[in-house]
N, C-alpha and C positions, 0 to 999 in steps of 0.2 A: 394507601396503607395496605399490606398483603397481608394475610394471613399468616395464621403460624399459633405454632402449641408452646411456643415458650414461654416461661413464668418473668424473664425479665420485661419489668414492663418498659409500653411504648407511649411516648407521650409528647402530643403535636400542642401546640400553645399558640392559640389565631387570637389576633386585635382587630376591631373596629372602632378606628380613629380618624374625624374630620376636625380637621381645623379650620373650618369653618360653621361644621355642622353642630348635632348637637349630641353626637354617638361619641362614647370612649369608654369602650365596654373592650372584656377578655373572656376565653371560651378556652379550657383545655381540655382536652383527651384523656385519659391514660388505661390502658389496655394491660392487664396484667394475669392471664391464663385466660379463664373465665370471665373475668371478673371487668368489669366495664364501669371509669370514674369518671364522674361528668362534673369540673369545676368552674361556674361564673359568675359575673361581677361587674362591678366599676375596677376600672385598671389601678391599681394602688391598695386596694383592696382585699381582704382575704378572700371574701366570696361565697357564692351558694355551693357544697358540694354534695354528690348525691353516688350513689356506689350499686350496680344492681349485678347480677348475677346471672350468666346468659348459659344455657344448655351446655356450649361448649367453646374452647377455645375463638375455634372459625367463628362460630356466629359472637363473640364478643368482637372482634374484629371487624367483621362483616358490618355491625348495629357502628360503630366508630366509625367506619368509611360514610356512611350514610350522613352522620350528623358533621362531620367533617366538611361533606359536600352541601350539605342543608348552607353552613354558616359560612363557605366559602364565595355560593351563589349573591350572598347579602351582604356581600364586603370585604369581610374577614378574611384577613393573610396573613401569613407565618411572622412570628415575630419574635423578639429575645425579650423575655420578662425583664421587667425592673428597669427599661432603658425609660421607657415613658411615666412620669409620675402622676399621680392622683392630683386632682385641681387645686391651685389654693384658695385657702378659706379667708375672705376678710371680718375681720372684727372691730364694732365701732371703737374707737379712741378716744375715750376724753381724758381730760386732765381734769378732775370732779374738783371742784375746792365747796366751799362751805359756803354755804348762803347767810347773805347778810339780813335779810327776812325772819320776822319772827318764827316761830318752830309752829310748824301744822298741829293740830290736834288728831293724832294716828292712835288709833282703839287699837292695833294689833301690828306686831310686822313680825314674817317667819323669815332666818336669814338661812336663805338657800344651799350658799357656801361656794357659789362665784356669779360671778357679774347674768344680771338674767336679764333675756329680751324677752322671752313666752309670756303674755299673761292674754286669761278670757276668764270671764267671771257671768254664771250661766245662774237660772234660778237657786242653784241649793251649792254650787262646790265654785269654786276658783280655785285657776290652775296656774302654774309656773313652772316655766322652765328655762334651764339653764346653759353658763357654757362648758359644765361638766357634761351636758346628756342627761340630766337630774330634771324630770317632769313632778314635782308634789301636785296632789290636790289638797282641799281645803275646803272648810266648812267654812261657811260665808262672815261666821262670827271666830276664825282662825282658827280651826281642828285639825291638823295634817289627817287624813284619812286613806292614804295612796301613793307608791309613788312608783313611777316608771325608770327605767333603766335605758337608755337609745344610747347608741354606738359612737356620737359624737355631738357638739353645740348644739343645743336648738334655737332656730334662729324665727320661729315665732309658731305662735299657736292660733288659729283660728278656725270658728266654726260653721258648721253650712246642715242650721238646722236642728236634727239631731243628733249629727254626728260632728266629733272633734278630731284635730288632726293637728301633728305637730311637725314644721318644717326643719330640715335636719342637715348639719352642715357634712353629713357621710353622701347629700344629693336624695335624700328618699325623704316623700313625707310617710310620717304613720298615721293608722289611723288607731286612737285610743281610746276607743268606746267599748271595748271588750276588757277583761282581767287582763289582757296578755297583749301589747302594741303588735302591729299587723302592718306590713307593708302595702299603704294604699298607691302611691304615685312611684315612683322612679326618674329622677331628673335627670340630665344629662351631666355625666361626671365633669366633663371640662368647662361647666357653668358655673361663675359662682356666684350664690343665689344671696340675695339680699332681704327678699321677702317675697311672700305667699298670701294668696288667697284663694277660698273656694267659693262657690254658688253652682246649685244644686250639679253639684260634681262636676264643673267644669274648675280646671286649675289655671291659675295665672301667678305668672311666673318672673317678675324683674330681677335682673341681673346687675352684676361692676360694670358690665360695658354699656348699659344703659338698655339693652335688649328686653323684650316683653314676647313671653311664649303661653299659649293656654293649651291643655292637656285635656279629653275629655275624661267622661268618667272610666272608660276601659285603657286608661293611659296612653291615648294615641294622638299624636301631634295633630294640633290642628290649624294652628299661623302662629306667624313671628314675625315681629317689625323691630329694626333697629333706628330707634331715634337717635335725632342729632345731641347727643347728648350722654352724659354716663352717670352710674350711682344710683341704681334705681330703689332708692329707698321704700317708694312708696307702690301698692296695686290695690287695688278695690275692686270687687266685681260685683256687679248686681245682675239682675234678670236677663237684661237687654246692653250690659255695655262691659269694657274694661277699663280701670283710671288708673294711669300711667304715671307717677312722677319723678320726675328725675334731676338730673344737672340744667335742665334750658325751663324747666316749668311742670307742670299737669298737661297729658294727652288723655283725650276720649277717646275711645276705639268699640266700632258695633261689635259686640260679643259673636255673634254669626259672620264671619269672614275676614273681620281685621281692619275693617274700613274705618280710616281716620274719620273722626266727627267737628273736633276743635281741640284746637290747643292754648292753653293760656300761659302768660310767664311770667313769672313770678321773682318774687324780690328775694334773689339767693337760691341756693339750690335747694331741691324739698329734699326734706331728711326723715319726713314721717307724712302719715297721710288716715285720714280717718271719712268713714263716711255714714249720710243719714238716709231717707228714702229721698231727696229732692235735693241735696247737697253733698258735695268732699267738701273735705278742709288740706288744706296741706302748711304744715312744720317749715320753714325753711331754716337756712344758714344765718340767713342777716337777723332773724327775730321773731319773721312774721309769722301768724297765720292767715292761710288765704279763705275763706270762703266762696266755694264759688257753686254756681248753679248747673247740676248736671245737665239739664237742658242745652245748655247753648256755651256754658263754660263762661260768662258774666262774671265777675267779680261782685258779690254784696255787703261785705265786710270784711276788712284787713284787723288784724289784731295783734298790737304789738305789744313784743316782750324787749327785757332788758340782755337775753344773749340767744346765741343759738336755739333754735326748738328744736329740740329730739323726741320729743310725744307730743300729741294732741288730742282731744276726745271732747264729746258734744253729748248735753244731754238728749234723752229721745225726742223732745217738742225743740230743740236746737236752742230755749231760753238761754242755755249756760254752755259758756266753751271754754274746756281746759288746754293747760300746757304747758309742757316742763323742758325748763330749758339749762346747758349743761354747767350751770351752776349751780346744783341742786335746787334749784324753787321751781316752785309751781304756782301756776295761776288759775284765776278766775275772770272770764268777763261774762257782760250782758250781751244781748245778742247783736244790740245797738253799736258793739266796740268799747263803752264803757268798760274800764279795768275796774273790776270790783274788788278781789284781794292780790296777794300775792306773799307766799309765805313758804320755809325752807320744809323739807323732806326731812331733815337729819338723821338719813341714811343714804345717801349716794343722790346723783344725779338719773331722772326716769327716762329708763331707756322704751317704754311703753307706757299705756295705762288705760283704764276703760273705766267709765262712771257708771254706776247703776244702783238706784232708789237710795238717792243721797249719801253714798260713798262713792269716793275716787281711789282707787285701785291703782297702786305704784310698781313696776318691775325697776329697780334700779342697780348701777352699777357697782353697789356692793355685795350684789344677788338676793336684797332684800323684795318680798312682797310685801305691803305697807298698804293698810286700809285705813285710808283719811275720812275724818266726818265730813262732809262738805257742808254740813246745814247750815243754815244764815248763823243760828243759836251758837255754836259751837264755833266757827269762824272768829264771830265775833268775841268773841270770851276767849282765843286765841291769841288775837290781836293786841287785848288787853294782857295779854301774857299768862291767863288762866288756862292749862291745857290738861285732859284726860291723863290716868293713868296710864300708860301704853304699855299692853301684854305681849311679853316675849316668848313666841311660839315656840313651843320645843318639837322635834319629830323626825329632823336630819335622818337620823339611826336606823328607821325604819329600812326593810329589806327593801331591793329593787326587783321589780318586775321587771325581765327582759327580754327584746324582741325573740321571736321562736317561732319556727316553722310544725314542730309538733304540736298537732290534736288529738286532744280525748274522743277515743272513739266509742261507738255504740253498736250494740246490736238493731238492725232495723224491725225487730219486733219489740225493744224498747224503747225506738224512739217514737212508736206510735202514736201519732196525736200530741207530743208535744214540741213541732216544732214547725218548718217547714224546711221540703226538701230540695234540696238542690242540687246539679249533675255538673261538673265540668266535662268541655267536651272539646276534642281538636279540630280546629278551623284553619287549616292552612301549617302558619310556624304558629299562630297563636292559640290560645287557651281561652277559649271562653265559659261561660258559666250561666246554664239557665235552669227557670224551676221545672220542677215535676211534681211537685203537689199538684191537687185539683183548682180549681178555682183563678188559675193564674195564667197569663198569656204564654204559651211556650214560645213562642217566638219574641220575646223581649231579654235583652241580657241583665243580666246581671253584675252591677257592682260589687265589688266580692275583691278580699286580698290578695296581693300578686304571690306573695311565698309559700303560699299551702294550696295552690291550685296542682291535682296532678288528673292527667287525662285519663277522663274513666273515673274516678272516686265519685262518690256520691257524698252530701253532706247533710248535715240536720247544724238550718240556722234557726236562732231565737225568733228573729222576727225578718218578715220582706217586707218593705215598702215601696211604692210606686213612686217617681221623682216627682220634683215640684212643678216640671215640663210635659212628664209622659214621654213613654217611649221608652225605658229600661225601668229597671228597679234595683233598688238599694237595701246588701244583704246590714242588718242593724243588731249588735248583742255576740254573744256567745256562739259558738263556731264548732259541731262534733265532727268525728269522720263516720260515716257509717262502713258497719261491717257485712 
C-alpha cells in the first residue's frame, strides 16, 4: 500500500481460513486521510472496529502497511467479503409431546421466552440461558434479578469456580461475572460447538464433527483429537483429564497433552454428560444412563429410561441420579439402578438440569427454567396427585445487559487502594496482561478479557486471584480503565 494524502479511502479485506483448521477470522483496512480503521472478527460477522487518528496522512498509511504485513505473515490474504459464510449453528430437535407421568411438583418456573439449554444453579442465584442470547439470573426461591444480552443462542452455561461463563453460538464464550459480559474465549468460527466446559481455565471444546479442542486460559490452542465418531454432545473437565462423548461412546483424554486414557461405548450415542469427583454419567439416544468410573472407564451402573436422555444430573454423594428424556419426564433412581419415580415436567422436554440441596433444576424446550421439589415428601404426595402451588415467575421485561468493550475509567489517584492494578502489554501479535500492584508475582499472567485489552492501558480490577494450579492469575469482579 503506497502512500498518499487523499481522503478517498483505501481499504484491503484479508481472510484467515482453513479448512481443516480451526481459523475463519477477517482483518480490514481502511485508510481514509488521516485517519486509520481497523475492522475484525469471525467471517460472517460484523466485528471489532476501532478508528485512531495518525499525525498525518503518510503515517496513517505507513501504520496500514505494517499491520497489513503483520496479518499477511500469519496467513491472511486478499479476499472478496461475503463469499465465505459464518459457520452453521446446529440446534437440538425434538418433537416434545406430553408425558404420560404424573405432573412433578415445580415450586417456581420462569418462561424464558425460547427453547433454553444454559442452566447452573450456584449458592444464591440460577442462571438460564437461551436461544434468543437471553442469560436471566435468579434467586434460588425464583426472583429474576439480571439479565444479560449476547449476540446469539447460548448453547450452555457453566462454572469453573468463581467464575461463570456462557457458551455462545456467535463462537465466543463470556464471561459474566461482571455487570457487563466480557469476552473470555473465542472459538474457531468454522466450529460448530455443541458444548463447553471449564476447569480452572482450561476450555474444552466438543464439536458436530465429533472433534474435542482445549483452550488454555490466555485462549491459546492446546490439542485436538478427532474421534471416530460425531455429535459431541457431551465434555467434562476436571483437574487432571477431559471426558469426551459422542456418537461411538465416552473418551478419557489426560488434560496435559491429549493422550487417550480409555474409551468406553455405550448403548446409543451420548447426548448429554454429567459429572462427580470419581464418576461421568452419560445420556444416550437408546435411554440409557451410563455410569462410569473415571479411573479406568468401568461401567458401574446403567440406568434406564423410557426414551431418549437429553439431560442427566447426580446428586453430590451420587445416592440419586436424574434424567430427562425427550418426552418431557423426568426421573429419579437409586444408586443401585432402582427406578425410584418418574414423573412429567409440564413444561417442555429438559434440555439440561442440575440438582442442588433437594431441588432439580429444569432448562427446557419451551425455554422454561422449573425448580422441582425432589424430596421423598413432596415426590410422594405427587404421585398421589397432590402437588404445590406453582409460581409463575414474571421478569422477561427487564432491560438487557450487553456485551461492550467500554470501561469506566478512573483516575489513578482514585483508584488508590481499592483495587488491584493491572498493565496490558505487547508480546509479539499478542496482548498479554500482568499485575503491578505490590505483593504479586510480575512474571504470571493474567486472565483478563480479550475485548478491552489495549497495549499500554493500565487497569483497576476488583479482585486477582491465583488459579487452582498456579502459575497465572485470574482477573474476578468489576473492570476500570485507569487514567
Amino acid at each position: 500500500m503506497s502512500a498518499t494524502v487523499s481522503a478517498d479511502p483505501q481499504v484491503t479485506y484479508l481472510e484467515l481460513s482453513e479448512d481443516q483448521g480451526s481459523a475463519h477470522k477477517f482483518y480490514e483496512v481502511t485508510v481514509t486521510g488521516a485517519e486509520l480503521t481497523i475492522r475484525y472478527g469471525r467471517i460472517g460477522e460484523p466485528g471489532t472496529t476501532k478508528t485512531t487518528t495518525c499525525a498525518s496522512a503518510e503515517k496513517a498509511a505507513a501504520q496500514a502497511a505494517k499491520k497489513i504485513g503483520e496479518k499477511v505473515r500469519k496467513g491472511y490474504a486478499p479476499a472478496v467479503q461475503g463469499v465465505r459464510q459464518r459457520r452453521s449453528v446446529t440446534r437440538r430437535q425434538i418433537t416434545s409431546t406430553r408425558s404420560s407421568a404424573r405432573q412433578a411438583p415445580l415450586l417456581w418456573r420462569f418462561r424464558s421466552g425460547s427453547p433454553a439449554f444454559g442452566v447452573y444453579v450456584g449458592e444464591a442465584h440460577a442462571w438460564v440461558g437461551n436461544e434468543s442470547g437471553d442469560v436471566y439470573t435468579l434467586t434460588r426461591d425464583g426472583e429474576v434479578t439480571g439479565r444479560f444480552g449476547l449476540p446469539d443462542g447460548v448453547k450452555c452455561i457453566v462454572a469453573d469456580d468463581w467464575w461463570i461463563y456462557a457458551g455462545c453460538d456467535d463462537g465466543k464464550v463470556y464471561d459474566l461475572g461482571g455487570k457487563v459480559p466480557r469476552v473470555a474465549y473465542e472459538i474457531a468460527q468454522d466450529v460448530d460447538i455443541y458444548w463447553l466446559d471449564i476447569h480452572d481455565g482450561v476450555l474444552g471444546v466438543a464439536d458436530e464433527r465429533g472433534g474435542l479442542t482445549t483452550v488454555d486460559h490466555e485462549d491459546e490452542f492446546q490439542w485436538r483429537r478427532n474421534a471416530q465418531g460425531s455429535s459431541g454432545w457431551m465434555v467434562r473437565c476436571d483437574a487432571d483429564s477431559v471426558y469426551h462423548g459422542y456418537s461411538a461412546g465416552v473418551t478419557r483424554y489426560a488434560k496435559r497433552g491429549g493422550d487417550q486414557q480409555w474409551h468406553t461405548r455405550t448403548k446409543g450415542q451420548v447426548l448429554f454428560g454429567w459429572q462427580e469427583r470419581d464418576e461421568v454419567f452419560a445420556g444416550t439416544s437408546q435411554g440409557w444412563v451410563h455410569r462410569l468410573r473415571k479411573s479406568d472407564g468401568a461401567e458401574v451402573v446403567a440406568y434406564k429410561c423410557d426414551a431418549s436422555v437429553f439431560s442427566c444430573a447426580a446428586s453430590p454423594d451420587g445416592e440419586y441420579v436424574f434424567a430427562g428424556d425427550n418426552h418431557s419426564s423426568v426421573y429419579c433412581f437409586a444408586a443401585d439402578g432402582t427406578r425410584l419415580w418418574k414423573l412429567g415436567t409440564g413444561c417442555g422436554s429438559a434440555y439440561s438440569m442440575q440438582y442442588r440441596d433437594g431441588r432439580l433444576y429444569v432448562v427446557t424446550t419451551d425455554g422454561s427454567l422449573a425448580c422441582l421439589d425432589a424430596s421423598p415428601g413432596a415426590v410422594q404426595a405427587a404421585e398421589q396427585g397432590t402437588l404445590p402451588t406453582t409460581a409463575e415467575v414474571t421478569g422477561r421485561d427487564i432491560a438487557r445487559v450487553e456485551p461492550s468493550a467500554e470501561l469506566e475509567t478512573v483516575s489513578v489517584t482514585a483508584a488508590a487502594g481499592a483495587g488491584v492494578e493491572v498493565e496490558c502489554v505487547a508480546d509479539g501479535s499478542r496482548l498479554r496482561v500482568r499485575v503491578v500492584s505490590p505483593g504479586f508475582d510480575p512474571g504470571w499472567r493474567v486472565q483478563f478479557p480479550k475485548d478491552v485489552r489495549v497495549a499500554g492501558a493500565r487497569y483497576l480490577v476488583a479482585e486477582v486471584r491465583e488459579s487452582a494450579s498456579g502459575g497465572f492469575y485470574r482477573a474476578r469482579g468489576e473492570i476500570k480503565r485507569l487514567l
